[in-house]
N, C-alpha and C positions, 0 to 999 in steps of 0.2 A: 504494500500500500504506500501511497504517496503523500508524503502532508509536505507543508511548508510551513518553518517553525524560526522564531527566532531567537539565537542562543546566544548569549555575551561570549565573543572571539577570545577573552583571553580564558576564560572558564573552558571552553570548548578545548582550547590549545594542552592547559596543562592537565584537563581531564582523560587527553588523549595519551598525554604525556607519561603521567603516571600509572595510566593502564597498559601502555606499553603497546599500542593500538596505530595502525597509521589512516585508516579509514572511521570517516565521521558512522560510516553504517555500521560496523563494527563495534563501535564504542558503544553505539544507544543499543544494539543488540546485547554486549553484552552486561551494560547498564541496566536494563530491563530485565535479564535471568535474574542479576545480583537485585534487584529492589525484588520482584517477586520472591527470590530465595528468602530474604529475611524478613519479608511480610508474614511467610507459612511459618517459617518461627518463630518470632514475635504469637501468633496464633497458636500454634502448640503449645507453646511456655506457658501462655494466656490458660492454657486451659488443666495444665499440668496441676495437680494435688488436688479437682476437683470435684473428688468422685471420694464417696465412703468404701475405704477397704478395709476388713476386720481382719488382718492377716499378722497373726503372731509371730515370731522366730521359726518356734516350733514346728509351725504348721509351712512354712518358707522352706525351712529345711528338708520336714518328708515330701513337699510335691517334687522339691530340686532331684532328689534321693529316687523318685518313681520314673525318670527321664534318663 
């Protein structure tokens, strides 16, 4: 897809820079895995301790021990 977007040149420059990147498509490609990547974890983490678990030592140990 095609947009036209406008980016502060020296932002663009050393975002390219430091990603190690020589194409503007590349950079917002891989800008966009890396912002998706840590929106789902931000979301995971978010949701992480959320849940009632009654699970003892004891009871940890003999499921680990039945695998």
């Amino acid at each position: 897809m095609r947009s036209t977007i406008d980016i502060d040149d020296a932002l663009l420059k050393e975002a390219m820079k430091v990603a190690n990147v020589r194409t503007k498509r590349e950079l917002i490609a891989m800008s966009l895995k890396e912002l998706i990547r840590q929106k789902r974890m931000e979301r995971l983490l978010s949701r992480l301790g959320k849940c009632d678990l009654d699970l003892t030592l004891e009871k940890l140990l003999e499921l680990r021990s039945r695998d």
